[in-house]
N, C-alpha and C positions, 0 to 999 in steps of 0.2 A: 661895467658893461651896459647897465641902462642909458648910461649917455650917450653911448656908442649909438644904440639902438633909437636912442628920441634923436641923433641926428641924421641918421640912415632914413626913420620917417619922414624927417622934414625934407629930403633929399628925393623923395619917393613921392608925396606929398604933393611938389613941388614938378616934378616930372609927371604926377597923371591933368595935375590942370594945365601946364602947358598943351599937354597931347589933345587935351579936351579942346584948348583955346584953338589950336592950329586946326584941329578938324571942322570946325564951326559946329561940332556935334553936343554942344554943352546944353540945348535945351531939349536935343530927343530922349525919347522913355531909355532907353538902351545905355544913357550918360549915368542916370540915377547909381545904379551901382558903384564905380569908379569915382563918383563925385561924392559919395557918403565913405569909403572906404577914403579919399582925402582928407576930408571935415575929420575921420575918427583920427588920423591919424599925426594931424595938425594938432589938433587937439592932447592928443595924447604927449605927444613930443614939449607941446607948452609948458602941462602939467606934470609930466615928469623932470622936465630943465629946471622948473622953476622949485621941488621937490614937494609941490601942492599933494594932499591926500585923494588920492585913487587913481593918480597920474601913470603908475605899471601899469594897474589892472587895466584901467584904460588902453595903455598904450598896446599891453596883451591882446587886447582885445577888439580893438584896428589893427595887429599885424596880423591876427586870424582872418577876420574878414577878407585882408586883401592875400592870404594865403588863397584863402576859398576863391577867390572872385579871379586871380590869375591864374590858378589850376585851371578852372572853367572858361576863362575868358578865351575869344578865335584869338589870333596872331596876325590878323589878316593886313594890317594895315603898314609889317614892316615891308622895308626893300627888297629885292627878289633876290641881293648879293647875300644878303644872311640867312645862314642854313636851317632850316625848320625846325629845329631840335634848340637851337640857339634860342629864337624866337622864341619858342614854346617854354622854356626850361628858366631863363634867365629872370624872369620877372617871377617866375614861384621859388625860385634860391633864394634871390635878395629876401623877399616875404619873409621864407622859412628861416635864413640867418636872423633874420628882423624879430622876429617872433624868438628862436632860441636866445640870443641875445638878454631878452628881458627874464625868460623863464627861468635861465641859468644866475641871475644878477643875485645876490644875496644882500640886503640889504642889513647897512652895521648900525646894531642899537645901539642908543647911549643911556648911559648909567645917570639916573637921574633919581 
């Protein structure tokens, strides 16, 4: 399941800096958010793929953040054909799949 999850971030990851790139908004105060909630989550996905030590808690802990930050985040910037609930709701699922994802992953020790 954590792989599942390090590839949803990078999928996610990867979808807020395009949004960033397309808007020319990547150097206003308002980007910071959304641009650290990538960085964490890039991050996380690396280090969990690669099975580097603190790679979940990491990756746990960039999909909170961009829980938090799409809860709170406007919507303002989709098309007027998608319905506001859609907008609103779809970017805190993925997160909140994102996030259960790792928390449910149980990781198999070896007998050493």
């Amino acid at each position: 399941m954590a792989k599942l999850s390090a590839w949803l971030a990078v999928l996610a990851a990867a979808a807020i800096v395009i949004s960033l790139a397309m808007q020319s908004a990547a150097l206003e105060f308002g980007a910071f958010g959304p641009a650290a909630a990538a960085v964490l989550l890039g991050m996380g996905a690396y280090r969990t793929l690669r099975a580097m030590s603190g790679g979940l808690r990491l990756l746990c802990g960039a999909w909170g953040v961009s829980t938090g930050l799409a809860w709170y985040a406007p919507s303002y910037n989709f098309p007027d054909f998608v319905p506001g609930m859609l907008a609103i709701g779809a970017p805190v699922l993925v997160s909140a799949i994102g996030l259960a994802l790792v928390v449910l992953h149980r990781e198999k020790k070896s007998a050493a």
